[in-house]
Backbone bond lengths (Angstrom), bond angles and torsions (degrees), N, CA, C in turn:
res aa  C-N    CA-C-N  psi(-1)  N-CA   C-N-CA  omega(-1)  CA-C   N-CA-C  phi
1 X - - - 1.454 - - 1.522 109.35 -
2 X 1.437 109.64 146.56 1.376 110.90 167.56 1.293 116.99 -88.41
3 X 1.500 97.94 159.38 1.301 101.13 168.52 1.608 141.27 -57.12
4 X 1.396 90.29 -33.75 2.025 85.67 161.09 1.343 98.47 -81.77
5 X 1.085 141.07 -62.60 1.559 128.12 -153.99 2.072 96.76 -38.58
6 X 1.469 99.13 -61.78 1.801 95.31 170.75 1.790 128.68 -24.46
7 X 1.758 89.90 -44.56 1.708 102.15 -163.58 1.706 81.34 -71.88
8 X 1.645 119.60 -58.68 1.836 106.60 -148.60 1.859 88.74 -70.91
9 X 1.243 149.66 6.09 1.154 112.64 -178.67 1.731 99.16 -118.16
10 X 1.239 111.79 -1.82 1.776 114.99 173.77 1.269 110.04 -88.42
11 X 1.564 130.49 -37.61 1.424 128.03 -173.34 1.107 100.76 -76.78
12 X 1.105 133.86 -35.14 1.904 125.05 -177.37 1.284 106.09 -78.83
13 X 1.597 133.54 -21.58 1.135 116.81 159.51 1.213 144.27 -77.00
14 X 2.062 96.13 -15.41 1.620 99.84 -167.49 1.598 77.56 -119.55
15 X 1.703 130.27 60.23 1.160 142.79 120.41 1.366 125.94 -75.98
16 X 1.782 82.41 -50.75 2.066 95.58 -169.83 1.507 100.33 -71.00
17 X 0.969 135.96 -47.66 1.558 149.68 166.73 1.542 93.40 -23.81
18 X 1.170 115.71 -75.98 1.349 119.78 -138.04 2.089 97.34 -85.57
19 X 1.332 113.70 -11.35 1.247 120.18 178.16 1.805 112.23 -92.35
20 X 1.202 84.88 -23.49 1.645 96.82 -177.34 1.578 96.09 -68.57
21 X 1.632 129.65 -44.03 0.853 139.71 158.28 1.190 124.95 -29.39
22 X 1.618 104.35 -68.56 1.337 87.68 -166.32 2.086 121.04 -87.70
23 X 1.258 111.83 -5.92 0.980 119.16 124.63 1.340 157.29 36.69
24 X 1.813 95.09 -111.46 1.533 126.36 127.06 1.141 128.77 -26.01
25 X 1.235 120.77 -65.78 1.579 131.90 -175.62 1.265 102.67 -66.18
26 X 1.476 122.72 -73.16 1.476 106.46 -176.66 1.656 121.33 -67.38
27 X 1.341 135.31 12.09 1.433 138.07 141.22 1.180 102.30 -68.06
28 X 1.344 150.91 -81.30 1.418 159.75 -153.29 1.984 104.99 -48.64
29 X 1.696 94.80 -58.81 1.513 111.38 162.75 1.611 105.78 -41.55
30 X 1.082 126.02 -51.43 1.514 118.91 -145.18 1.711 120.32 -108.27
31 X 1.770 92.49 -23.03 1.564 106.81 178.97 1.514 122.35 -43.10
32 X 1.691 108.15 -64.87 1.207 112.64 -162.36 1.940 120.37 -60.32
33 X 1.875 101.26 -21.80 1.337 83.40 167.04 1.680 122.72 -89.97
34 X 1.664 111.97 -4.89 1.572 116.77 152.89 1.439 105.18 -33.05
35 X 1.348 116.50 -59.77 1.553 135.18 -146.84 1.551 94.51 -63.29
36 X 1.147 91.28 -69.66 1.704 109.49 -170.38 1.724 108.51 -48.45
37 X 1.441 114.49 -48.47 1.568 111.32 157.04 1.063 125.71 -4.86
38 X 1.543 89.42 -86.95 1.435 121.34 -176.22 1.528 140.74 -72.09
39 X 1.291 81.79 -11.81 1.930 94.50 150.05 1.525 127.90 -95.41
40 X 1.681 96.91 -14.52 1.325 95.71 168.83 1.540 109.96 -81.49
41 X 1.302 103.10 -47.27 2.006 116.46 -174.94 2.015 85.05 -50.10
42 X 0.827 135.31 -72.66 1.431 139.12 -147.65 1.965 88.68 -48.08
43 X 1.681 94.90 -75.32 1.776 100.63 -176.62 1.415 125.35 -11.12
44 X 1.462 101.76 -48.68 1.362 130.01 -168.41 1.675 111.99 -71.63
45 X 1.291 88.05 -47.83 1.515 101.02 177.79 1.406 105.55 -75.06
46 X 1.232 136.55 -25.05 1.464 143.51 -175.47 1.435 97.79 -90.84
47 X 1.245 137.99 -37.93 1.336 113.65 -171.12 1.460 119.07 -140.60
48 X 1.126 133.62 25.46 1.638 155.79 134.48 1.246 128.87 -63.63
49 X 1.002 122.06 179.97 2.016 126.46 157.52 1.238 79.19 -72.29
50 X 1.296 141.77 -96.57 1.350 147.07 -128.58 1.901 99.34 -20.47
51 X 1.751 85.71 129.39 1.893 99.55 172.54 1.839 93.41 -97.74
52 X 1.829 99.70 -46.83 1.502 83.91 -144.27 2.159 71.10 -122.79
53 X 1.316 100.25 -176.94 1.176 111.79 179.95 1.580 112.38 -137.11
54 X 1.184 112.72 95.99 1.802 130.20 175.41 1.799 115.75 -50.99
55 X 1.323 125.32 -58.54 1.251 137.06 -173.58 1.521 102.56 -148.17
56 X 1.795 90.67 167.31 1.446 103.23 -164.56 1.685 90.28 -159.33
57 X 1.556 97.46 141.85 1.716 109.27 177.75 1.430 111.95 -149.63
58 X 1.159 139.85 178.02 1.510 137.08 -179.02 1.449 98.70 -115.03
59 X 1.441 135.60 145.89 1.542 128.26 -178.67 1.851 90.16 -115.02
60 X 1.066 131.02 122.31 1.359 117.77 150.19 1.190 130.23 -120.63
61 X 1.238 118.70 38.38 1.586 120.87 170.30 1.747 122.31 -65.02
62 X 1.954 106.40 -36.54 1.231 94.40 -175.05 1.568 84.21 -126.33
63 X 1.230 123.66 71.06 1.256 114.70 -163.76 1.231 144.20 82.03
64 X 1.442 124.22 124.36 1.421 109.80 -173.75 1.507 124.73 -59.65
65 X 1.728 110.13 133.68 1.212 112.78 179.31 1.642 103.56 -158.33
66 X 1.318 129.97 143.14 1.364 134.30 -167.86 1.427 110.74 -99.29
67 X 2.015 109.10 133.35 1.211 102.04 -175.59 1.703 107.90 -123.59
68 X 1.329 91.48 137.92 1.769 96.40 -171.59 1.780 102.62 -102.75
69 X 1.405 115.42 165.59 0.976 143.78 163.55 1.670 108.58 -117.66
70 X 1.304 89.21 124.34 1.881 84.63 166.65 1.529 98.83 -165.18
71 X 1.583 103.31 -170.41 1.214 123.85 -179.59 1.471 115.49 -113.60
72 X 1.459 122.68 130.17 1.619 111.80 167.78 1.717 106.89 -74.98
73 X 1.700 110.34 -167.10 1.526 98.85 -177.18 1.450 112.48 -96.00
74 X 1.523 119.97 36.38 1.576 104.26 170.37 1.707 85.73 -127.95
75 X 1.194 117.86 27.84 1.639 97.22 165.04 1.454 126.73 84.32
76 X 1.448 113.53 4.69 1.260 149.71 140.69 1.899 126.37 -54.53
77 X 1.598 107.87 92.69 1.414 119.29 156.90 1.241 129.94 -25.69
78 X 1.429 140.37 117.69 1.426 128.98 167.38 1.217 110.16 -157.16
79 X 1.401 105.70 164.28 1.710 111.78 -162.51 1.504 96.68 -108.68
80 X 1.427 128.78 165.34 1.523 128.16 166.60 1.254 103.54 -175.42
81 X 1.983 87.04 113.73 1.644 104.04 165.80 1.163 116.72 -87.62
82 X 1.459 114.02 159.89 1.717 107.05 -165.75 1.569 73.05 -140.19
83 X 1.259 116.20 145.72 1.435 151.90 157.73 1.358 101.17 -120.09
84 X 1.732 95.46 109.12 1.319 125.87 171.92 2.207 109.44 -67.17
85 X 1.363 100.35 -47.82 1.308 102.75 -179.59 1.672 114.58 -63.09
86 X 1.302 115.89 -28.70 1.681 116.66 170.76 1.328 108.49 -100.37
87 X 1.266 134.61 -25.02 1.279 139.53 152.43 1.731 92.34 86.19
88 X 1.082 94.09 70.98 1.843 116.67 -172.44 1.557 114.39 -179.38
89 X 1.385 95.50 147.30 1.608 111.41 -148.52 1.589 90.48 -119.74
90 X 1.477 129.85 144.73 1.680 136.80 -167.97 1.513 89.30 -148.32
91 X 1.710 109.10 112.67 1.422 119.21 173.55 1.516 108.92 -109.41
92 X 1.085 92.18 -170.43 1.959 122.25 -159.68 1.102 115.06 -166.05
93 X 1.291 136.49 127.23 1.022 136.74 -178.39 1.808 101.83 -72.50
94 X 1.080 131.90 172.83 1.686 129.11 174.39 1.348 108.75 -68.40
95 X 1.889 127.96 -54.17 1.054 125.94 -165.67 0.801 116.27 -73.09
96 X 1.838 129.40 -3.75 1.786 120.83 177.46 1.596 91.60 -74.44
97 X 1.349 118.52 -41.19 2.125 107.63 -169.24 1.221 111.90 -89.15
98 X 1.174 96.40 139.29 1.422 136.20 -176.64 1.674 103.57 -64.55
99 X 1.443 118.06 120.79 1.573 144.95 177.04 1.654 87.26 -21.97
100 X 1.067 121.67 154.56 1.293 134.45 143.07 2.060 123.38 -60.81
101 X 1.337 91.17 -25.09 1.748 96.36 -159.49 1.965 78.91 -98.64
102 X 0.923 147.70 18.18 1.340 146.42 173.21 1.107 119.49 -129.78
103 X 1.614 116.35 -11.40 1.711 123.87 152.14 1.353 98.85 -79.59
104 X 1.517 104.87 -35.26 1.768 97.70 -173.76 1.679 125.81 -58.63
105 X 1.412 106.28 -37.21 1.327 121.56 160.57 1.341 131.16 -60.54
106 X 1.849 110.85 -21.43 1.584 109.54 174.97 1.285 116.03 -97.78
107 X 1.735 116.81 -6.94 1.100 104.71 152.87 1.416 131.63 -96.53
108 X 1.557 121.37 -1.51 1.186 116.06 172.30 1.836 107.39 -83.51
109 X 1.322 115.63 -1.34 1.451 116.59 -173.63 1.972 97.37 -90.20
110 X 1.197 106.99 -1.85 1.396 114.63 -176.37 1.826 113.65 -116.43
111 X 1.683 94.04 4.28 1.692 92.62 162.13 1.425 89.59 88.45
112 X 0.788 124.75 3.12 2.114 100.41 163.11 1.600 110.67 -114.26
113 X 1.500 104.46 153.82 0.898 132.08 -175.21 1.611 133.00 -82.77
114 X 1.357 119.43 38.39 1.457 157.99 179.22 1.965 89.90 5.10
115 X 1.052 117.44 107.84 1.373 136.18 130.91 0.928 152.56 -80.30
116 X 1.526 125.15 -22.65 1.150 144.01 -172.17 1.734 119.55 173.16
117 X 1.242 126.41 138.75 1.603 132.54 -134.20 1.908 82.50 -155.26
118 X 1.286 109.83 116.15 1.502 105.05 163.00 1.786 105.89 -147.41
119 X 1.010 110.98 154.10 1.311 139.41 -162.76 1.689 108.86 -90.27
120 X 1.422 128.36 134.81 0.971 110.92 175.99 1.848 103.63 166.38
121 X 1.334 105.30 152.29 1.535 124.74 -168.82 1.692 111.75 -93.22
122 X 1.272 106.05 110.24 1.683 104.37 167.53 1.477 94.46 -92.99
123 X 1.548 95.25 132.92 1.641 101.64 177.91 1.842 105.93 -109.76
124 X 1.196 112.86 129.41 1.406 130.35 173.04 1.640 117.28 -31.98
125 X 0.795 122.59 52.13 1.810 126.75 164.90 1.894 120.74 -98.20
126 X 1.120 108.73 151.88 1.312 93.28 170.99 1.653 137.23 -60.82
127 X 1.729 107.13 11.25 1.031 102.25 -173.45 2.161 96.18 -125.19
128 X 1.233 104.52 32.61 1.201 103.94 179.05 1.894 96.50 -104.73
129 X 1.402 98.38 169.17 1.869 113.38 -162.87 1.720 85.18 -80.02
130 X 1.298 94.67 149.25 1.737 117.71 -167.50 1.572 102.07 -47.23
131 X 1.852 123.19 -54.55 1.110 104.14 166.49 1.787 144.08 -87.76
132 X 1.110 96.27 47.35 1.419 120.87 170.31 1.479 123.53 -106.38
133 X 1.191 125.94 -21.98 1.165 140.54 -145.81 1.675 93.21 -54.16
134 X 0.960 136.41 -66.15 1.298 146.84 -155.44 1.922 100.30 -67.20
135 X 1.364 108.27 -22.12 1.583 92.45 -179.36 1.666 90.74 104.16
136 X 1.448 97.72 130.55 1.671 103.97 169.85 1.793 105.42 161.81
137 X 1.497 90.24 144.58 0.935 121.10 -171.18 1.729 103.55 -71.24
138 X 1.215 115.08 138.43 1.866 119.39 -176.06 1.447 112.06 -148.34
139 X 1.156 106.17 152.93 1.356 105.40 173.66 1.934 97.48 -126.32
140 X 1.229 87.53 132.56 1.646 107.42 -165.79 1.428 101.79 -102.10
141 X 1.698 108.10 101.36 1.658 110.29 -169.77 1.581 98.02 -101.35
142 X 1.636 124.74 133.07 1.374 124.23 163.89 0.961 95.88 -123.98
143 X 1.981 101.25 158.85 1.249 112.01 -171.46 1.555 103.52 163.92
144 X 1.494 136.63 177.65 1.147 126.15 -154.51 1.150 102.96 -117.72
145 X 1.386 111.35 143.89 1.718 116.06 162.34 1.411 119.08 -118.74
146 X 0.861 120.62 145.07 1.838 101.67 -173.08 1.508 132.75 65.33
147 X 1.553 95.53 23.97 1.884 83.89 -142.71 1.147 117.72 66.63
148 X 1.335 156.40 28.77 1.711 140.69 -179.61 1.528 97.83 -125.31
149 X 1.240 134.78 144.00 1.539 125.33 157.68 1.807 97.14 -53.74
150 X 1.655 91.47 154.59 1.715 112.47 169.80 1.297 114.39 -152.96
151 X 1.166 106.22 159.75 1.779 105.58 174.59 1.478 99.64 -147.21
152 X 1.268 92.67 140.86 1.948 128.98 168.47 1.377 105.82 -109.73
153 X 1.838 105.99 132.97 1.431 98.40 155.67 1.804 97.21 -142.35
154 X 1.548 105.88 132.48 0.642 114.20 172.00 1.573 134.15 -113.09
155 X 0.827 136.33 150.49 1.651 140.40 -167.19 1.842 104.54 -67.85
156 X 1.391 88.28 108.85 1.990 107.42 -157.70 1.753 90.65 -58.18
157 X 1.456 126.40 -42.15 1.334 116.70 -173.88 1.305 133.48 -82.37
158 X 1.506 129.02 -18.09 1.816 167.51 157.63 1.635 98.92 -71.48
159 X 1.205 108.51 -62.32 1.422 107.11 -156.52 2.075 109.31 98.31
160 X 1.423 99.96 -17.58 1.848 103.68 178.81 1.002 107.00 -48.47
161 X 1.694 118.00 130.81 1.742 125.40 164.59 1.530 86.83 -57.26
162 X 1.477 116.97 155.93 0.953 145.23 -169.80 1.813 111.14 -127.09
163 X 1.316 101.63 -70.47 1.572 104.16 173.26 1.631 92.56 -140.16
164 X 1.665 106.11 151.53 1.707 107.58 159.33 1.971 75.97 -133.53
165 X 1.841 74.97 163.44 2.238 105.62 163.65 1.635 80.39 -77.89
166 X 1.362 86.50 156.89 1.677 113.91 -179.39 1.579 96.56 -64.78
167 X 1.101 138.17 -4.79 1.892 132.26 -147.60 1.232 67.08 -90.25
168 X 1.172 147.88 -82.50 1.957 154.53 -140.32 1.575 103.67 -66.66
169 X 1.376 92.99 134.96 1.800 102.46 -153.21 1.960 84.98 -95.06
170 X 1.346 123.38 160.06 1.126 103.36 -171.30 1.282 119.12 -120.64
C-alpha cells in the first residue's frame, strides 16, 4: 500500500472514531438532566390535572424546580411547579396569573429595564426569603437599573412587588 492510499483510508476513520467520541461525551454531559426532566414531566403528569404538557422552563430563584404549562382533559390551562427536592408539584390554574407583558409593565413603571421575566413557585420552608413564607407563586423579573443588574419579584397572582435589590428606585 501506498502511502496516500494509508492517509485517505486512516483519516476517515480516525474522524468517525474521534466523533463517536465526542458524541459520547456530550450524551453522558447532557443525559442526566434528560432524566431529571422526565421524571419531573412524568410526576406532573401523574399527579396534577395536567393531561398534556404545552411548555417547560427551569425556575431558580428559590432553588431549582421545573415549571410546566399544560392542559387538563376538559381544555382547561394550568401551570405546575414541581420541586424536585420535596418531590411535589403546586398548581394554578392559568387565569389566576397575571400576563407576563403586565408584570412587564410594573416593572418598567419602577425604572428597570426588563430583560428577562420568569415564572416560578417559592415554596414555604424555613429556608425560603421572609416574603415567601406562606408559599406563592412569582414571577422573577431581571433587568437593569442604572446600568446595574436588578431583580423584581412579584406575586404572579396580585401582581404585588414582593421584594426588589436596593439598585431599583421605588
Amino acid at each position: 500500500m501506498t502511502k496516500r492510499r494509508i492517509l485517505w483510508i486512516s483519516v476517515p476513520i480516525a474522524m468517525v472514531v474521534i466523533g463517536i467520541g465526542v458524541l459520547t461525551y456530550f450524551w453522558n454531559l447532557l443525559s442526566p438532566y434528560w432524566a431529571a426532566e422526565q421524571q419531573a414531566a412524568t410526576y406532573v403528569l401523574d399527579h396534577t390535572p395536567l393531561d398534556r404538557l404545552e411548555s417547560y422552563s427551569v425556575f431558580t430563584a428559590a432553588g431549582v424546580e421545573d415549571v410546566f404549562r399544560g392542559e387538563d382533559g376538559f381544555g382547561r390551562t394550568w401551570y405546575a411547579f414541581y420541586v424536585a427536592a420535596m418531590r411535589r408539584a403546586f398548581v394554578l390554574p392559568s387565569a389566576a396569573v397575571l400576563p407576563a407583558d403586565e408584570v412587564e409593565k410594573r416593572a418598567a413603571a419602577r425604572g428597570l429595564e426588563v430583560q428577562s421575566i420568569t415564572l416560578g413557585y417559592v415554596v414555604s420552608d424555613e429556608g425560603a426569603p421572609s416574603w415567601a413564607k406562606s408559599g406563592t407563586a412569582v414571577y422573577e423579573v431581571m433587568g437593569r437599573s442604572n446600568g446595574r443588574l436588578a431583580f423584581l419579584y412579584f406575586n404572579a397572582t396580585t401582581g404585588q412587588l414582593l421584594w426588589q435589590d436596593a439598585l431599583v428606585r421605588s
